[in-house]
C-alpha positions as CSV (number, residue, x, y, z in Angstrom):
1,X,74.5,-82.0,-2.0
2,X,70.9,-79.8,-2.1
3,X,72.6,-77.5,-4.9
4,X,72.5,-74.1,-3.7
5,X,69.5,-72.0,-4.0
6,X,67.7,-74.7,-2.9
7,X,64.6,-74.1,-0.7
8,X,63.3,-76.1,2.8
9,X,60.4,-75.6,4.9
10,X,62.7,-75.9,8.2
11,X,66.9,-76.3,8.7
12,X,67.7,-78.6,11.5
13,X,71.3,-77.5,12.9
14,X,72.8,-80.6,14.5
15,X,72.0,-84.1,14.2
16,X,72.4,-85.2,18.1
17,X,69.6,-86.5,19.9
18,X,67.9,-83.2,20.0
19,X,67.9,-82.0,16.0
20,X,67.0,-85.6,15.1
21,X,64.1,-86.0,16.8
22,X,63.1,-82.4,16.2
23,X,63.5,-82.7,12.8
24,X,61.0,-86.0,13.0
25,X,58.8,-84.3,14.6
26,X,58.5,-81.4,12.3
27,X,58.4,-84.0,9.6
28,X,55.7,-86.1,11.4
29,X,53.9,-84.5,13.6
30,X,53.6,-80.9,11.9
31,X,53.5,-82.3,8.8
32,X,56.6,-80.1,6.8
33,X,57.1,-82.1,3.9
34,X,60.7,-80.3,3.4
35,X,63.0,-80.8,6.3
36,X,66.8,-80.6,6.3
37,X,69.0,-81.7,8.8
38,X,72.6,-80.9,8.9
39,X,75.2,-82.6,10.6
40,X,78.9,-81.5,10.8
41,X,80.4,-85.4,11.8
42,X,80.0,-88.1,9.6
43,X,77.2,-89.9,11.4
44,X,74.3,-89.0,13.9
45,X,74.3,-88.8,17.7
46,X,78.3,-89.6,17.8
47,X,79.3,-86.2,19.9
48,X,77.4,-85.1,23.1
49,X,74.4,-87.6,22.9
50,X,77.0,-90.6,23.2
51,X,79.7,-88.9,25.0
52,X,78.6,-88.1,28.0
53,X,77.0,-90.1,30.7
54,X,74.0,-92.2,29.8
55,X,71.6,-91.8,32.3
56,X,68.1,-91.6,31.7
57,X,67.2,-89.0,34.9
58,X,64.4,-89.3,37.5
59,X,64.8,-87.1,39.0
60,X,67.2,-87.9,42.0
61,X,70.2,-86.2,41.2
62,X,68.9,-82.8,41.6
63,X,68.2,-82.5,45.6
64,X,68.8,-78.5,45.0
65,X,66.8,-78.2,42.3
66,X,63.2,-79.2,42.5
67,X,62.1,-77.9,38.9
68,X,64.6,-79.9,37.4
69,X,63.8,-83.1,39.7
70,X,60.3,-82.4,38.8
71,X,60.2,-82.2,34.9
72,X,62.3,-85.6,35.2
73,X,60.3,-87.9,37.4
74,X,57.1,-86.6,34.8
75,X,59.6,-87.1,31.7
76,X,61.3,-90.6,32.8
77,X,58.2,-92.4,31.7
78,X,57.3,-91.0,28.3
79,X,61.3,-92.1,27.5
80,X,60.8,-95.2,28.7
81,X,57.7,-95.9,26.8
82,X,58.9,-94.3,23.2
83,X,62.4,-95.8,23.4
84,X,61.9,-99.4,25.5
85,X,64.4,-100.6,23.0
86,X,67.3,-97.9,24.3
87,X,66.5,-98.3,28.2
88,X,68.7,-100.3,30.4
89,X,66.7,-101.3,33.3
90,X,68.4,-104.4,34.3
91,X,70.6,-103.2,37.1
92,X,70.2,-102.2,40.4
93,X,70.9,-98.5,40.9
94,X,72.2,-97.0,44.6
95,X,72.6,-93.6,45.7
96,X,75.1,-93.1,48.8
97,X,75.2,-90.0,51.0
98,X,78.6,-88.8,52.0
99,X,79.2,-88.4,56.0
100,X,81.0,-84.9,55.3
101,X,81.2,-82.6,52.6
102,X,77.8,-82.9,51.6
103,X,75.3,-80.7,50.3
104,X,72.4,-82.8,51.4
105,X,72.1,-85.3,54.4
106,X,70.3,-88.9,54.2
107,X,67.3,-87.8,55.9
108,X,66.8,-84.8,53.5
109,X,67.6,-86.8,50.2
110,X,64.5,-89.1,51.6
111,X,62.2,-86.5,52.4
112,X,62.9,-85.0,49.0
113,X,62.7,-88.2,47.2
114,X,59.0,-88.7,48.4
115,X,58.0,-85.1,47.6
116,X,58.7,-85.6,43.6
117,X,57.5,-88.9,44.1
118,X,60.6,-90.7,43.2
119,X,60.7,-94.4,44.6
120,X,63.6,-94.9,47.5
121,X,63.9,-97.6,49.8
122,X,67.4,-98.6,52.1
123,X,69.6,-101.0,50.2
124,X,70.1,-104.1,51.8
125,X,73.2,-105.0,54.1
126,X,75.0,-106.7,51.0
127,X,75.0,-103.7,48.6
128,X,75.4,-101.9,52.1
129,X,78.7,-103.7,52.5
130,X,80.0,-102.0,49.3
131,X,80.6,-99.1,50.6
132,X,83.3,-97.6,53.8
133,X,80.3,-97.2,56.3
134,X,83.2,-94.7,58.2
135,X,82.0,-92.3,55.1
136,X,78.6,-93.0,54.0
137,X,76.1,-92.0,56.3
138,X,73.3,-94.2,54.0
139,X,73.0,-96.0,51.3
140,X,69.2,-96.0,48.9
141,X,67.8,-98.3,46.0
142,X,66.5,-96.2,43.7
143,X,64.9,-96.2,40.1
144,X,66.8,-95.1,37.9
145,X,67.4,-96.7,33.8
146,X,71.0,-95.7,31.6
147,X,70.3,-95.6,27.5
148,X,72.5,-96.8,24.4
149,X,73.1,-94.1,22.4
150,X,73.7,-96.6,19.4
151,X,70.0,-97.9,19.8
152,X,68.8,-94.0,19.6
153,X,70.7,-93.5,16.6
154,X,69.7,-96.2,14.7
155,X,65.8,-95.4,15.2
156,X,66.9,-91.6,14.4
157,X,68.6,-92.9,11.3
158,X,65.0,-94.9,10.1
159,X,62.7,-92.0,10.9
160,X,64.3,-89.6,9.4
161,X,64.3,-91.9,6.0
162,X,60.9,-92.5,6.7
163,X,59.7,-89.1,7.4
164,X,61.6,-87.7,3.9
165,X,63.7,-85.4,6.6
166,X,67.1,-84.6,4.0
167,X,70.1,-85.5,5.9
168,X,72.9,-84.0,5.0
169,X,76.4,-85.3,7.0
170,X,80.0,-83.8,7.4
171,X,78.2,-80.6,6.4
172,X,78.7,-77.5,8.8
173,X,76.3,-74.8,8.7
174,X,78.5,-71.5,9.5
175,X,76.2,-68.3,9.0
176,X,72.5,-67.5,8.8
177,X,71.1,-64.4,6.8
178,X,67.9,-62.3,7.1
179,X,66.1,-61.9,3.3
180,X,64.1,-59.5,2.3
181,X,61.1,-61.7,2.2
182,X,61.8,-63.1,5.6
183,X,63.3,-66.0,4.8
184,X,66.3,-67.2,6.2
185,X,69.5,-68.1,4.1
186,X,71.7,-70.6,5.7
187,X,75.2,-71.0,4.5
188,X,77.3,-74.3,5.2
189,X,80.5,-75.7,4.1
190,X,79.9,-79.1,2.3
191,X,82.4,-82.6,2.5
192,X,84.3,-81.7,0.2
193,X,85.2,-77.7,1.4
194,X,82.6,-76.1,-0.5
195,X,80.3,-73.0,0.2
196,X,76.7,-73.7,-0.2
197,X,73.4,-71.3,0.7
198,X,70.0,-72.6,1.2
199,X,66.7,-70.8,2.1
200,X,64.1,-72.3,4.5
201,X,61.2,-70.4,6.9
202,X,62.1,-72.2,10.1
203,X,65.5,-72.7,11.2
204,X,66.3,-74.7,14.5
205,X,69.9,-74.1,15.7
206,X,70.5,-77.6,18.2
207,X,74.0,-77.7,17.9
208,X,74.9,-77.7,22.0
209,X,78.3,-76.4,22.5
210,X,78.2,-74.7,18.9
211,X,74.8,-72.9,19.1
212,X,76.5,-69.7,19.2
213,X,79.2,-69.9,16.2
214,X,77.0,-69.1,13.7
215,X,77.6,-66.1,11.6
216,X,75.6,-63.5,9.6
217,X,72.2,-61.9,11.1
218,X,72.4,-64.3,14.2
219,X,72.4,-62.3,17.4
220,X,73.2,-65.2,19.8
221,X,72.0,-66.3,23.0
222,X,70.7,-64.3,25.3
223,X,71.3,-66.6,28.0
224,X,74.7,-67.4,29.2
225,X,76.8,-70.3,28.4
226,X,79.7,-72.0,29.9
227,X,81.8,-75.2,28.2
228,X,83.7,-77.7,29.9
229,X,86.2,-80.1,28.4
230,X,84.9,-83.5,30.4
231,X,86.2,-86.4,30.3
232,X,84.1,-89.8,31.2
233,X,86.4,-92.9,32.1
234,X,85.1,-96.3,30.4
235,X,85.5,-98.4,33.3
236,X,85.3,-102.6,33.3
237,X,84.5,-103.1,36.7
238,X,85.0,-106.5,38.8
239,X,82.0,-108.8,39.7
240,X,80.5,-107.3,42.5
241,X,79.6,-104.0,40.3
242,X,78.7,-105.3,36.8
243,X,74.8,-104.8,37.7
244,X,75.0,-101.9,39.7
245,X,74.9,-98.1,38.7
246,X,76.0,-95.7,42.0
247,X,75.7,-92.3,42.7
248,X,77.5,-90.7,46.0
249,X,75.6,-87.3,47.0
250,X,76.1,-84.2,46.9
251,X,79.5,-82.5,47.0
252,X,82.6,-83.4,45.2
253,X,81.9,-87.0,44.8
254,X,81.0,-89.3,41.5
255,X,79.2,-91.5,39.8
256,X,79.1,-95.3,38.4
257,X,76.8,-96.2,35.8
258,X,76.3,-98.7,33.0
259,X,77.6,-97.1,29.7
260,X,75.3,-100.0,27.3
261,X,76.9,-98.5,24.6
262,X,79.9,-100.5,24.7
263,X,79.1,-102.9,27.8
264,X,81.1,-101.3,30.0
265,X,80.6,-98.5,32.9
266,X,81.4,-94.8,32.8
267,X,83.1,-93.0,36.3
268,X,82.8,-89.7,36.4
269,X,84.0,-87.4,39.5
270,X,83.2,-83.6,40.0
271,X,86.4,-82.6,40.8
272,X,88.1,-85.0,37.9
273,X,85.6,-85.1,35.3
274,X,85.7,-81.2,34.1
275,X,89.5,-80.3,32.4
276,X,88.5,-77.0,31.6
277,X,85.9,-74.6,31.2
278,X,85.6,-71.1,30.1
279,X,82.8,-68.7,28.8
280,X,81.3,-69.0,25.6
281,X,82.2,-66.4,23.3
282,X,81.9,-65.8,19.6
283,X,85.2,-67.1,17.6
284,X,86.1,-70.0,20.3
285,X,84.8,-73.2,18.6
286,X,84.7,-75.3,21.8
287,X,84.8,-78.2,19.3
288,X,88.1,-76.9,17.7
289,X,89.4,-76.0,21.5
290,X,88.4,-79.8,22.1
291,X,90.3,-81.1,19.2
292,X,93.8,-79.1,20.4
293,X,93.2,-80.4,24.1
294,X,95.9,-82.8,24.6
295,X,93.8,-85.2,26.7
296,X,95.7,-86.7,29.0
297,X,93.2,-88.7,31.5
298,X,92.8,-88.0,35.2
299,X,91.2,-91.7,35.9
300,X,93.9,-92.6,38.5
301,X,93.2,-89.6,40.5
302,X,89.1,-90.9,40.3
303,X,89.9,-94.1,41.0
304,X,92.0,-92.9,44.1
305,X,89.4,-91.0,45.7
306,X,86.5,-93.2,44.5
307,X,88.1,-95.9,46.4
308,X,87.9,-94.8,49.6
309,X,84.1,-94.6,49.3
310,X,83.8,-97.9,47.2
311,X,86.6,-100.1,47.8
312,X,85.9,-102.9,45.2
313,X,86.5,-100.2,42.5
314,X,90.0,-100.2,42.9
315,X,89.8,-103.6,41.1
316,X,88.0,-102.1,38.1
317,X,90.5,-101.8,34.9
318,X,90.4,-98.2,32.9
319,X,89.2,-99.0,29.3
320,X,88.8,-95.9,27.5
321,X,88.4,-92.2,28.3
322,X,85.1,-90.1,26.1
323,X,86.5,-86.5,26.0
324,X,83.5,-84.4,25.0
325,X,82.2,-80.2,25.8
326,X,79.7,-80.0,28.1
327,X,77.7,-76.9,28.0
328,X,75.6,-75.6,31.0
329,X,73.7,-73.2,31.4
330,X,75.2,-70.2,33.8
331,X,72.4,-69.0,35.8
332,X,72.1,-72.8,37.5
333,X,75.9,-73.2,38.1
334,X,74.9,-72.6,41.8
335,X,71.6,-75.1,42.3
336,X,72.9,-77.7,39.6
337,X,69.6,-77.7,38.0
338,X,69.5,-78.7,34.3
339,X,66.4,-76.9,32.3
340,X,66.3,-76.6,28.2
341,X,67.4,-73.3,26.6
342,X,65.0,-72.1,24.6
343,X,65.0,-68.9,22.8
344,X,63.3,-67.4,20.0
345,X,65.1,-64.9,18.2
346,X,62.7,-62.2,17.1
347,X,65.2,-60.4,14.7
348,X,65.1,-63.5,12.5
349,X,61.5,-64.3,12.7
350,X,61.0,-68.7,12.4
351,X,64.9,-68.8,14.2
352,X,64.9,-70.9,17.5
353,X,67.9,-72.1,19.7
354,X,67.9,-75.2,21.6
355,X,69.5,-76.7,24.0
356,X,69.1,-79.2,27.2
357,X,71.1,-80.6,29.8
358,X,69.9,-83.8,29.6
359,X,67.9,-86.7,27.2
360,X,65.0,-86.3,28.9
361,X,64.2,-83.1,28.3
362,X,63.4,-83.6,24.9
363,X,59.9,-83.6,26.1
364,X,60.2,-79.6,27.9
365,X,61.2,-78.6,23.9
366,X,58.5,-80.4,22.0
367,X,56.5,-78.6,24.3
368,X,57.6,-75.6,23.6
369,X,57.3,-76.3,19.7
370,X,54.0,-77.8,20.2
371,X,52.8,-73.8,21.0
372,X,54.5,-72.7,17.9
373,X,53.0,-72.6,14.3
374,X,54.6,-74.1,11.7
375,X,53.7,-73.8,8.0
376,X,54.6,-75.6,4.5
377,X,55.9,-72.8,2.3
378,X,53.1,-73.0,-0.3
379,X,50.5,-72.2,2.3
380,X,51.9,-69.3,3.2
């Protein structure tokens, strides 16, 4: 371990996608030669950044949201370009509109699609045939890419090496403190059960579902969470689907999409896909709530309704299900959109919380940090 006592220029809370490449950039591009990054699993960017669905957005997904559309059709490329080696491109990617039930008609997904500058064009007859024409009112190519979390984790794991960042695994941070000099104490339980205390200046709390389960001086979010137990079916699907990712607009209907990962596809359903959700509140774990949740998968019940949409999916084979908290955000519950949490918690002066609905909105937080100063300890 660090040995208690000891002292860090920043404490990186959660070793996902987001605390890893925070932590490299505050190694890297701030130049904080003492970084530490905790991680309470055994390895990096094995809980929410692999669990759920591995879409790299652009933007299409979010007809009632324009920011979030927005931020993703300008964010797409700067993913593609600093992780080619993560992006799946090689598959052909559809969105359908739904006849009835839908939130959004074909003629208003197009004219949104060309005001955030987001590629469409109508899929040809054969990927047309897919589909039960008596329920899809239209059927669009798109441009849209999916990303292997393994490939992300494996450049996380040689950055962080490279950059000197300390990573410290199966170690849970469980209470910050306020010290008189303005430092900040972080307590964490090590491997092995033990209590250990560090100090730092900066400490960045990215642990998603977890953010607000730390003890101590930390006064929590001020912005309102909600978790879901999800559950994304690992599908193999017949022929006709390997190279295609689909998306059915805009009510309660699902989504198809290459899972690189482990070669295989993920289906996920609004109605299916969230178990459970409640309010976040101090003392619920949602990861301990996750580990008592007896799992049982509702892929039968996707497959049923997904079939009626897509019938060649009825001949895909369940696999595997990823059972994973989702946190959202509950002011967009009612326009799906998807912006980071970001909060600076001024009773704890250098304390941030971060969080963001999806990959590619690593770039909205870095951002945000860009604005912020950062310091080595000495020169302060």
């Amino acid at each position: 371990m660090t040995g208690s006592g000891s002292t860090f220029d920043a404490v990186i809370i959660g070793g996902g996608f987001y605390g890893s490449a925070i932590a490299i950039y505050l190694a890297k591009q701030r130049g904080l030669r003492r970084v530490l990054l905790l991680e309470r699993e055994t390895q990096l960017l094995v809980r929410a950044s692999y669990n759920n669905q591995a879409r790299v957005h652009n933007g299409y997904h979010y007809p009632r949201s324009f920011t979030t559309a927005f931020r993703s059709r300008v964010n797409l490329p700067k993913f593609v370009r600093d992780w080619p080696e993560a992006v799946k491109r090689d598959f052909t990617k559809l969105y359908a509109i739904a006849r009835r039930n839908s939130k959004v008609t074909a003629r208003q997904f197009e004219r949104f699609c060309h005001e955030i500058g987001a590629n469409v064009s109508p899929a040809d007859a054969k990927l047309r045939a897919l589909f039960e024409p008596r329920l899809i009112e239209d059927v669009f190519a798109v441009e849209e890419y999916a990303f292997d979390a393994t490939v992300l984790a494996r450049w996380a794991e040689r950055e962080l090496d490279d950059n000197g960042v300390r990573v410290l695994l199966g170690t849970r941070a469980t209470g910050v403190t306020k010290m008189a000099d303005d430092s900040l104490a972080v307590t964490m339980q090590t491997p092995g059960g033990e209590t250990e205390q560090v100090q730092c200046r900066y400490l960045l709390n990215c642990t998603y579902s977890g953010l607000n389960q730390l003890r101590g001086n930390f006064p929590g979010t001020q912005t309102r969470l909600k978790h879901e137990i999800t559950e994304m079916a690992l599908m193999h699907v017949p022929p006709e689907l390997e190279n295609i990712g689909i998306t059915v607009m805009d009510g309660p209907f699902f989504s198809l999409m290459p899972f690189p990962a482990r070669g295989l596809h993920t289906l996920s359903h609004v109605r299916y896909t969230p178990h459970l959700s409640w309010e976040d509140e101090l003392g619920t774990d949602p990861y301990e709530k996750l580990a008592r949740y007896e799992r049982a998968t509702r892929t039968d019940r996707m497959v049923r309704d997904v079939g009626r949409y897509l019938p060649s999916v009825l001949a895909a084979r369940h696999i595997d299900s990823l059972f994973e908290v989702k946190t959202v955000l509950m002011k967009n519950e009612g326009d799906d959109g998807r912006p980071i949490l970001f909060e600076k918690h001024f009773d704890l002066p250098g304390c941030f919380s971060v969080l963001g609905g999806k990959i590619d909105n690593i770039y909205d937080v870095l951002e945000k940090l860009e604005i912020e100063q950062f310091e080595n300890l000495e020169q302060m």
